[in-house]
C-alpha positions as CSV (number, residue, x, y, z in Angstrom):
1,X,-45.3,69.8,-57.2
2,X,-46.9,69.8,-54.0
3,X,-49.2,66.8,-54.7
4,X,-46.2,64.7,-56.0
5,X,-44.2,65.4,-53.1
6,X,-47.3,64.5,-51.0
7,X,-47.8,61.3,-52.7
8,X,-44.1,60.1,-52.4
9,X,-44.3,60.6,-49.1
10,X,-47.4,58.5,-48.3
11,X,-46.0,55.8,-50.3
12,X,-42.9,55.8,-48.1
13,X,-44.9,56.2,-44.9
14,X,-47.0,53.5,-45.9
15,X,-44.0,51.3,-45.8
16,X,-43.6,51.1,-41.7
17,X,-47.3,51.0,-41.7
18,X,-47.1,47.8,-43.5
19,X,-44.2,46.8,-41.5
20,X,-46.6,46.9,-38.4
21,X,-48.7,43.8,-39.1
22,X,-45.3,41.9,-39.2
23,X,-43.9,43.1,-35.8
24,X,-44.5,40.8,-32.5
25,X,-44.2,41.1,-28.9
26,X,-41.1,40.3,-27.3
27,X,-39.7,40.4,-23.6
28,X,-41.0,42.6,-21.5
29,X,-44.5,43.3,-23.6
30,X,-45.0,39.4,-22.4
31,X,-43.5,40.3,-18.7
32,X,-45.6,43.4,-18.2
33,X,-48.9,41.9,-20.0
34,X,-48.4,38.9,-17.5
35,X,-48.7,41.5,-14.4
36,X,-51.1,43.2,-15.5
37,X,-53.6,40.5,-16.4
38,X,-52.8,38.7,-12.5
39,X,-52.5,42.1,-10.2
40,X,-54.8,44.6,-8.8
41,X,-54.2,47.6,-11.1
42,X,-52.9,50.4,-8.4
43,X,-51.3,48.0,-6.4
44,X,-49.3,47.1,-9.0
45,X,-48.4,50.3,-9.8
46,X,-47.3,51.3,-6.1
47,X,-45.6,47.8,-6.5
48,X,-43.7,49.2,-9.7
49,X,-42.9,53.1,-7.7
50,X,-41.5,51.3,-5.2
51,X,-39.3,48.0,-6.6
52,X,-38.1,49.4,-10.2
53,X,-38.6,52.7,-11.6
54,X,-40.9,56.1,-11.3
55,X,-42.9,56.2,-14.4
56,X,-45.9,57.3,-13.0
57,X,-47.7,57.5,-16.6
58,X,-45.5,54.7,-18.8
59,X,-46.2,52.5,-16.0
60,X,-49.7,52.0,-16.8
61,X,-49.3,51.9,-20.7
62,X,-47.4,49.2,-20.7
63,X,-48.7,46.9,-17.6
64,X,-52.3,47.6,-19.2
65,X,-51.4,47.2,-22.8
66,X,-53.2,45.7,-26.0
67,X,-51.7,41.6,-24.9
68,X,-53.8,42.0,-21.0
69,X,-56.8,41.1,-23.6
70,X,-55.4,38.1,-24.8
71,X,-53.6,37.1,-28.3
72,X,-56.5,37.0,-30.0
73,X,-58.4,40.4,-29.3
74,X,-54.8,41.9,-27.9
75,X,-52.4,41.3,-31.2
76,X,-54.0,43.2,-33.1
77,X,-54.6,46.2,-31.6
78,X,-50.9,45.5,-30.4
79,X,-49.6,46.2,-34.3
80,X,-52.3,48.8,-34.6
81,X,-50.3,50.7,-32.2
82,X,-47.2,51.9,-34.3
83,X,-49.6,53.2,-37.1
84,X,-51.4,55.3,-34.3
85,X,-47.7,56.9,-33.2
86,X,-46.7,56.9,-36.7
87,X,-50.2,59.7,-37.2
88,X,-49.4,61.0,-34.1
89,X,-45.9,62.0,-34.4
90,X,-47.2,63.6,-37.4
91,X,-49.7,65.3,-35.9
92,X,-48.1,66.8,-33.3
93,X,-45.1,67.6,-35.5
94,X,-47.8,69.7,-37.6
95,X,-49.3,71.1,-34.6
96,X,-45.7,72.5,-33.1
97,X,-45.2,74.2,-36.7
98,X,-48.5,76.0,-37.0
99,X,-47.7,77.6,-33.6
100,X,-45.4,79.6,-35.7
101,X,-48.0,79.7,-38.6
102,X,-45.9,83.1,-40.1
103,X,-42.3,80.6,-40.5
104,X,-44.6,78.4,-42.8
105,X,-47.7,80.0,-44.1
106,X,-49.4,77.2,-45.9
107,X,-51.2,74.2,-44.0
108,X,-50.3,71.9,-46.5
109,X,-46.6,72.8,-46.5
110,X,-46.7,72.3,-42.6
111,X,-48.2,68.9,-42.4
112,X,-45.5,68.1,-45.5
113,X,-42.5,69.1,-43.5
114,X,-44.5,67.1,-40.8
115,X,-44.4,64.1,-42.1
116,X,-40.8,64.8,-43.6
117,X,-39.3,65.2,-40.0
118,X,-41.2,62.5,-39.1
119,X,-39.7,60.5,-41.7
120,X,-36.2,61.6,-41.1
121,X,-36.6,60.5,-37.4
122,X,-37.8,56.8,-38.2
123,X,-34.9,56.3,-41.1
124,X,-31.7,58.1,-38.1
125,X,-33.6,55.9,-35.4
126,X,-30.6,53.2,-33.7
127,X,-33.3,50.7,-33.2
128,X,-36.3,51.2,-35.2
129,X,-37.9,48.2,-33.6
130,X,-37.3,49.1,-30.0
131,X,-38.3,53.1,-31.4
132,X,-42.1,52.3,-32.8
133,X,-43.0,48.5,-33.0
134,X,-42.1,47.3,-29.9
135,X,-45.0,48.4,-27.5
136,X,-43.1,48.6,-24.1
137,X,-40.3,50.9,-25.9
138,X,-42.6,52.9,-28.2
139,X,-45.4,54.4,-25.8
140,X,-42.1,54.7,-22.8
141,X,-40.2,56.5,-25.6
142,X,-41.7,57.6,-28.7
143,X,-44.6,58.6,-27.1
144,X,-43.5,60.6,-24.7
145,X,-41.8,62.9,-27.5
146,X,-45.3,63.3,-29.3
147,X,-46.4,64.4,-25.9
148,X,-43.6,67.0,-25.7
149,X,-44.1,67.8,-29.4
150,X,-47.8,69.0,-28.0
151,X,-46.5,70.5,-25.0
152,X,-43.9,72.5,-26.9
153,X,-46.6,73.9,-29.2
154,X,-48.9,74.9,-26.5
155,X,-46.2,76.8,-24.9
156,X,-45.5,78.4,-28.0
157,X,-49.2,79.3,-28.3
158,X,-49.0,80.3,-24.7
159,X,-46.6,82.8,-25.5
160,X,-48.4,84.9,-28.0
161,X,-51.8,84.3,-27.1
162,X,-54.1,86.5,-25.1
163,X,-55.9,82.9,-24.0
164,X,-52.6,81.8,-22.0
165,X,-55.0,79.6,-19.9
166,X,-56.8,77.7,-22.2
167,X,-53.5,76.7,-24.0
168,X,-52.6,76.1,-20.2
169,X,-55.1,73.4,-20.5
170,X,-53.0,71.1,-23.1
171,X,-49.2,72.7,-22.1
172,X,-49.5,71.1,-18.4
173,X,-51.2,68.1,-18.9
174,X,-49.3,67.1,-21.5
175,X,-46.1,67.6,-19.4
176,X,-46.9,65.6,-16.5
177,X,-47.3,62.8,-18.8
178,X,-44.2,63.3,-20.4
179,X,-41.7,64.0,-17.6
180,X,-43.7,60.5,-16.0
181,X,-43.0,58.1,-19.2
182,X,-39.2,58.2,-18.9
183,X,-36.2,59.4,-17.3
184,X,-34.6,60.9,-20.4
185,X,-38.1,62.9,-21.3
186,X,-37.9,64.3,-17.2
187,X,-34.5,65.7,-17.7
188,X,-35.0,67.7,-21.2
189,X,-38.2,68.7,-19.7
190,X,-37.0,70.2,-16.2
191,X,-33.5,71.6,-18.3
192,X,-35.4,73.1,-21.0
193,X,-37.7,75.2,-18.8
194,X,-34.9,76.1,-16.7
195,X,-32.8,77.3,-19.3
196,X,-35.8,79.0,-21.0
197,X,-36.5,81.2,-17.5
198,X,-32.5,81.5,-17.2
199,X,-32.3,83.1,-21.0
200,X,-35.2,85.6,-19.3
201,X,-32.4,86.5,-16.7
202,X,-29.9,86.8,-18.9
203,X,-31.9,89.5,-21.4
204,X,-33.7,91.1,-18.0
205,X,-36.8,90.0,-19.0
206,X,-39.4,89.6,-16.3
207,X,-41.3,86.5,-17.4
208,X,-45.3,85.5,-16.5
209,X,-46.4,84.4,-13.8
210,X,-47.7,81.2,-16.0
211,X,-43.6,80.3,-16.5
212,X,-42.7,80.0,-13.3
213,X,-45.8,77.8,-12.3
214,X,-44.8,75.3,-15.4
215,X,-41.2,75.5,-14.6
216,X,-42.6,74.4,-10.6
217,X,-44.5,71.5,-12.7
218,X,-41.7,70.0,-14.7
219,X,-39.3,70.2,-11.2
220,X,-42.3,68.4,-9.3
221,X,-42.8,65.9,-11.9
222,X,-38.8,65.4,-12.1
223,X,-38.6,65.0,-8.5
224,X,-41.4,62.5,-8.1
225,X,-39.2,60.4,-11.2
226,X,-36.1,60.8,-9.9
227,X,-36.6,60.0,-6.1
228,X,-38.4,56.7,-6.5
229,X,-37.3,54.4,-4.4
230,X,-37.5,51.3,-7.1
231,X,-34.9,53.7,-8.5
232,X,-32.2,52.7,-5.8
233,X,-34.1,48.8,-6.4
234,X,-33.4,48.8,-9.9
235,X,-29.8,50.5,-9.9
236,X,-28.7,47.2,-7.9
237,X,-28.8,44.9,-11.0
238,X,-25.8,47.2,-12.9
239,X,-22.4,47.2,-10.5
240,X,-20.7,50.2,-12.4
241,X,-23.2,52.9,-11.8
242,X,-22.6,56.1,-10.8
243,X,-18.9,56.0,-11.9
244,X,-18.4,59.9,-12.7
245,X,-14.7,59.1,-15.0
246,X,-16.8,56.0,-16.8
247,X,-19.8,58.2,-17.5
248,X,-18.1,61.2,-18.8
249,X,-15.4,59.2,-20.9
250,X,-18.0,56.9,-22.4
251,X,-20.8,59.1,-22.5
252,X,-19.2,61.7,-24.0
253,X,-17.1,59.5,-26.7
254,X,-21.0,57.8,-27.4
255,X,-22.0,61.0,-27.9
256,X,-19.5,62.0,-30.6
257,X,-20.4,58.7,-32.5
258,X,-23.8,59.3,-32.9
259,X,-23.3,62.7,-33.8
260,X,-21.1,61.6,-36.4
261,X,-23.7,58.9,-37.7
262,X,-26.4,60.9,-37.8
263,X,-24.6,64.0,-38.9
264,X,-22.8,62.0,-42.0
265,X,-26.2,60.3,-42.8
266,X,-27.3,61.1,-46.7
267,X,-30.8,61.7,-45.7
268,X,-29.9,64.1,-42.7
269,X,-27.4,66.1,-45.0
270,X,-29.8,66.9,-47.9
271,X,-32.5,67.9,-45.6
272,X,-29.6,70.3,-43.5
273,X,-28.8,71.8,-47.4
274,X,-32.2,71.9,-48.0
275,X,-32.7,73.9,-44.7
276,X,-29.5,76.1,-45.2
277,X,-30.4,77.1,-48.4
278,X,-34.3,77.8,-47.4
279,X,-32.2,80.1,-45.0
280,X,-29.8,81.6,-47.2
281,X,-33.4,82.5,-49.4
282,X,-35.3,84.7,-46.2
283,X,-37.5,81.4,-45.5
284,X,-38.4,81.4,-42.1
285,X,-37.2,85.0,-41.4
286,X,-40.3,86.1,-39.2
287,X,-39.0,83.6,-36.5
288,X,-36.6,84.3,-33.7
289,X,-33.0,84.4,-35.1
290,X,-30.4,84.3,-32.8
291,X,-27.8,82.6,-34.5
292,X,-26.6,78.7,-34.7
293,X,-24.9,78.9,-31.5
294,X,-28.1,78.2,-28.8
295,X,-29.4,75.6,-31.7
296,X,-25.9,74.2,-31.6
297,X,-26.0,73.7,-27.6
298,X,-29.6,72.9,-27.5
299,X,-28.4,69.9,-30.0
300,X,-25.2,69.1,-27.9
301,X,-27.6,68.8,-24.3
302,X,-30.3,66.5,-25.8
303,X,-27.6,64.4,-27.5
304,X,-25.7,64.1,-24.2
305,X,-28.5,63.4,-21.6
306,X,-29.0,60.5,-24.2
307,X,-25.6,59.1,-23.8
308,X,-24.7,60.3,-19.8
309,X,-27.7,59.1,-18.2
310,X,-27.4,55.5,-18.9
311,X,-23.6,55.4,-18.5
312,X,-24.6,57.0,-15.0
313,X,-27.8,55.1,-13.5
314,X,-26.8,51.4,-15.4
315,X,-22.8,52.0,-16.2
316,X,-23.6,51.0,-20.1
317,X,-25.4,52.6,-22.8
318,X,-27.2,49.4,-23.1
319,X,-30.6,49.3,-25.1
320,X,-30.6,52.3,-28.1
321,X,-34.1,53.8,-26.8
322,X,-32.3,57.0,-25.1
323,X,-31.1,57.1,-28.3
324,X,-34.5,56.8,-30.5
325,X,-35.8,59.7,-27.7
326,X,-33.2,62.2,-27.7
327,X,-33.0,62.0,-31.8
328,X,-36.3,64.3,-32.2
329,X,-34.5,66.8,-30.1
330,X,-31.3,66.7,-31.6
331,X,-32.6,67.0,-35.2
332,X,-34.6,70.2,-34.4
333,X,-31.7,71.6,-32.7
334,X,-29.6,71.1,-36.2
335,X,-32.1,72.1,-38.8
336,X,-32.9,75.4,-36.6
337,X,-29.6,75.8,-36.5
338,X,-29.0,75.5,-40.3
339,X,-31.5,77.8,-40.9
340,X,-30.4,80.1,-38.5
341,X,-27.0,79.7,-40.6
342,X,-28.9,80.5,-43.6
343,X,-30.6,84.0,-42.3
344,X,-26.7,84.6,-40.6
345,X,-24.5,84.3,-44.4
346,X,-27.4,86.2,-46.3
347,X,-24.9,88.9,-46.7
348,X,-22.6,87.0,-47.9
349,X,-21.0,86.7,-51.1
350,X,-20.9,83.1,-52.3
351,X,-20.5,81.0,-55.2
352,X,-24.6,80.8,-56.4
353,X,-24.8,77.2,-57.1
354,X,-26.2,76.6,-53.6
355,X,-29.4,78.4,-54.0
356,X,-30.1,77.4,-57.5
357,X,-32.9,74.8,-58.2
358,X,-30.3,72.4,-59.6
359,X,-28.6,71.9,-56.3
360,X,-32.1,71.6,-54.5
361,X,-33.6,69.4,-56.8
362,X,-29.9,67.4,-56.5
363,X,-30.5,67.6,-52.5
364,X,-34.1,66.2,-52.5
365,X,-33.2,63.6,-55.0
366,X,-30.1,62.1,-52.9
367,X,-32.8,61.9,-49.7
368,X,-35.4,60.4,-51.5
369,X,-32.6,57.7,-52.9
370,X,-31.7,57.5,-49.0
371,X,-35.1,56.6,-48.0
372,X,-35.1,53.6,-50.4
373,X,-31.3,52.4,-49.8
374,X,-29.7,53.4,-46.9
375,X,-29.9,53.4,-43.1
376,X,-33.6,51.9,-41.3
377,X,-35.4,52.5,-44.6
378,X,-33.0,49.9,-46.5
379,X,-34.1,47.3,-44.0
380,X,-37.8,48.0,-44.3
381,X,-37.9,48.7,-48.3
382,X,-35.8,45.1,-48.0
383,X,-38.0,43.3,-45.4
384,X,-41.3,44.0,-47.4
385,X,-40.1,42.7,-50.8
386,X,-38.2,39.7,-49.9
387,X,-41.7,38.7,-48.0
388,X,-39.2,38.2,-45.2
389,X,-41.8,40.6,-43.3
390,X,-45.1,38.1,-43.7
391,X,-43.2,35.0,-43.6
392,X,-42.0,36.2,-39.8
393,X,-46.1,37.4,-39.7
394,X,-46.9,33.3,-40.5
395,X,-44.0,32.5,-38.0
396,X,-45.6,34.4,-35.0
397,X,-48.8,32.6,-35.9
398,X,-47.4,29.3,-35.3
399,X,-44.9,29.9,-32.2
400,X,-48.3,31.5,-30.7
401,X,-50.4,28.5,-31.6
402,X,-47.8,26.0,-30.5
403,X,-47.5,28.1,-27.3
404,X,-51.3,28.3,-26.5
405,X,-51.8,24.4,-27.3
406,X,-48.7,23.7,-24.8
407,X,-50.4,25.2,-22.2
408,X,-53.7,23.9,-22.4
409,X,-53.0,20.6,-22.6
410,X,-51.2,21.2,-19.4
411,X,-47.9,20.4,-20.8
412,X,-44.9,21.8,-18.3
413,X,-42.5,22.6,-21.5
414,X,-43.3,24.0,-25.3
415,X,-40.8,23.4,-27.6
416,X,-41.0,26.1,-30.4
417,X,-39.5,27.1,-33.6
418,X,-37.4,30.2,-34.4
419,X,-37.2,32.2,-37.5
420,X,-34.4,31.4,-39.7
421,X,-33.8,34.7,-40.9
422,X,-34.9,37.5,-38.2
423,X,-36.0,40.7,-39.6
424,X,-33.2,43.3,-40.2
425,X,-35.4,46.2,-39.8
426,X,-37.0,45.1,-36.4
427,X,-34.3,42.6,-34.6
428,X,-36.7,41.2,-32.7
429,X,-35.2,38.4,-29.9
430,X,-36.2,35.0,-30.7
431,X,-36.2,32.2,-27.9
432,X,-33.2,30.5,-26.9
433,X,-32.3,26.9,-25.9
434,X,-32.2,28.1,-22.4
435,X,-35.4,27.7,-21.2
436,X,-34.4,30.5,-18.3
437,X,-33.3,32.9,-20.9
438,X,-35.0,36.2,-20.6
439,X,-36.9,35.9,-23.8
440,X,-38.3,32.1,-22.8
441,X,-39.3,33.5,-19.2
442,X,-41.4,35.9,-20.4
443,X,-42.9,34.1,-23.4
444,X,-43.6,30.7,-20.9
445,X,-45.0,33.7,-18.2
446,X,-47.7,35.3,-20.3
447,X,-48.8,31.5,-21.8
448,X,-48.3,29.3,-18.9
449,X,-47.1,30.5,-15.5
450,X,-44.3,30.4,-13.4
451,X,-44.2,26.2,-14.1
452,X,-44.3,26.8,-17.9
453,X,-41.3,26.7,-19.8
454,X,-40.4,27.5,-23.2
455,X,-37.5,26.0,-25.5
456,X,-36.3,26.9,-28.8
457,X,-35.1,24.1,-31.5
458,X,-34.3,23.3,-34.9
459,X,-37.6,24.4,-36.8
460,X,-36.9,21.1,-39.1
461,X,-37.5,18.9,-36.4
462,X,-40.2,21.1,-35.0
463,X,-43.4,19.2,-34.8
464,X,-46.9,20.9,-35.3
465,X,-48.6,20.8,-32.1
466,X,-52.1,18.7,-31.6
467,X,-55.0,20.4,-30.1
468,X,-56.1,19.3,-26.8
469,X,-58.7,16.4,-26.0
């Protein structure tokens, strides 16, 4: 059983690594690429601290990305980068469970429900492009939570190891990088070690000296985020910020819709059952079970730092990649709390037809059908046999071929193509007509320069472009 669930799920993992030699860089990937290739390294750094945000550690992912080597060398190691997150997330998915190795005995079981989490994450995802193929997004965002994934597990470790300090080793490192890739990452971070030394309090316990000097960590790392000053630079650009009623209303009522979504997803209810039932059976029992209730809240704070900090630094949710972030932490809230569910109604007297094999077998079938037809995995299953996904592969060839020829011949405008029929699973931005759209500014300033301009037009009339003399 275990090798056929094994080799489903490579075959539907191996789906979004295929998807990864049809994605392409778009707007800020060309923007930061561009600065990174013409600016001294630290000073453009400093430069980013100071004029937009605090991301100590982001910051240089994306200025000093794969495209600072040029489309050639750059592109592919620039789609060679979701498969590496896509392992990762596994990995460190696999690693968090075997620091409970006694909730799930079996190494092969853990790196199974690995790669099922990870697999429930990509398909709930609002945006899987922005979430793991667009570079700028993915290492700000989805890696950050493979780095809290490690740090969680080291902590874990931490806590019921005699070697606290060698687990030290990973736990801090890996959350200064975190708490310095994004805003969102900084808040969990500093709340969830806060609350964890408050729950101490609560019970009387007297915790380490080890938590407190963490705890000091994430609040140092928050503060060095939070009080940027391109913080206050960047906040300019939105005129509704920091409007307490606006935040509240429409944080909390986009909060409640993507509950809902993800909450009422196929997928995300058959793994729930599947969880609840794996409770109701004494799975998992050697864990801490304290009821739903902290799961429940634990699910409800991630979910609404997703939704409240945007409202309150921009005054819109605007892109979904708070969204893609606080996802991982919201599903782990729910199952735990399912399962805590489970070990709570084992008492109970119920109707059996929940813990037979029948309605297990019915739960894994309607989430495998869910993988193939519904939600992010609909799109990719779609995108990869229309060939939708390797004629847009052919497409980015040619816009980056007319684009490179443009400039070298020292033309001053490249008129290029768009693709008929963008790619539902990625929504990647083509250019405009507006040569001083945001997508034609960056495309014309990685290729050209500040005197380079881009225009989209009819691919019909669009004319191959001649090399240079």
């Amino acid at each position: 059983m275990r090798r056929l669930v094994g080799a489903l799920l490579l075959l539907l993992l191996l789906r979004y690594v295929l998807l990864a030699f049809a994605c392409a860089p778009y707007g800020d990937d060309w923007g930061y690429a561009a600065m990174g290739i013409r600016s001294d390294p630290w000073d453009r750094l400093v430069h980013e601290h100071h004029t937009w945000n605090g991301r100590y550690f982001s910051n240089a992912l994306v200025l000093y990305g794969p495209l600072t080597l040029g489309i050639p060398s750059g592109l592919p190691l620039y789609r060679l980068v979701p498969v590496l997150l896509l392992l990762l997330s596994i990995a460190a998915a696999a690693w968090l469970l075997a620091a409970r190795p006694l909730m799930v005995p079996r190494r092969v079981d853990r790196w199974i429900l690995a790669a099922v989490f990870t697999l429930l994450h990509l398909h709930a995802m609002p945006h899987l492009g922005e979430g793991l193929y667009w570079y700028t997004g993915a290492v700000t965002y989805q890696g950050a939570w493979v780095l809290m994934l490690v740090h969680a597990g080291a902590l874990l470790r931490m806590t019921r190891s005699v070697g606290a300090r060698a687990w030290g080793a990973i736990a801090v490192p890996t959350l200064i990088a975190s708490a310095g890739s994004n805003e969102t990452a900084m808040v969990l971070l500093v709340v969830g070690h806060t609350a964890w030394m408050m729950n101490d309090a609560v019970h009387r316990r007297k915790p380490p000296v080890w938590r407190w000097m963490v705890l000091a960590v994430a609040i140092g790392c928050g503060l060095l985020v939070a009080m940027a000053p391109g913080n206050a630079v960047r906040s300019m650009h939105f005129p509704q910020r920091h409007d307490l009623l606006l935040t509240l209303g429409m944080g909390g009522a986009q909060a409640l819709r993507f509950a809902f979504t993800w909450l009422s997803d196929p997928v995300v209810l058959a793994a729930l059952l599947l969880v609840w039932t794996a409770g109701r059976s004494g799975v998992g029992m050697h864990g801490a079970d304290r009821g739903p209730m902290p799961w429940m809240v634990a699910a409800a704070v991630a979910l609404g730092v997703g939704t409240v900090l945007p409202y309150w630094s921009m005054g819109m949710l605007g892109q979904h990649r708070t969204l893609n972030f606080v996802l991982g932490p919201f599903l782990i809230a729910v199952l735990g709390a399912a399962l805590a569910l489970g070990h709570r109604m084992r008492g109970w007297r119920m109707p059996a037809w929940p813990l037979t094999s029948t309605t297990r077998r019915l739960a894994m079938g309607t989430g495998l059908a869910a993988l193939l037809l519904w939600g992010n995995d609909r799109w990719v299953t779609h995108d990869l046999l229309s060939g939708d996904a390797s004629r847009f592969r052919r497409h980015t060839a040619d816009l980056h071929h007319i684009l490179t020829f443009s400039a070298l011949s020292g033309s001053s405008v490249a008129e290029v193509p768009v693709f008929a029929e963008p790619l539902r699973s990625l929504r990647i931005p083509e250019p405009t007509t507006d040569p001083d759209a945001y997508w034609n500014r960056t495309l014309a300033g990685y290729f050209g320069g500040d005197d380079f301009r881009v225009v989209a037009i009819d691919p019909v009339t669009a004319r191959p472009p001649q090399p240079p003399r």
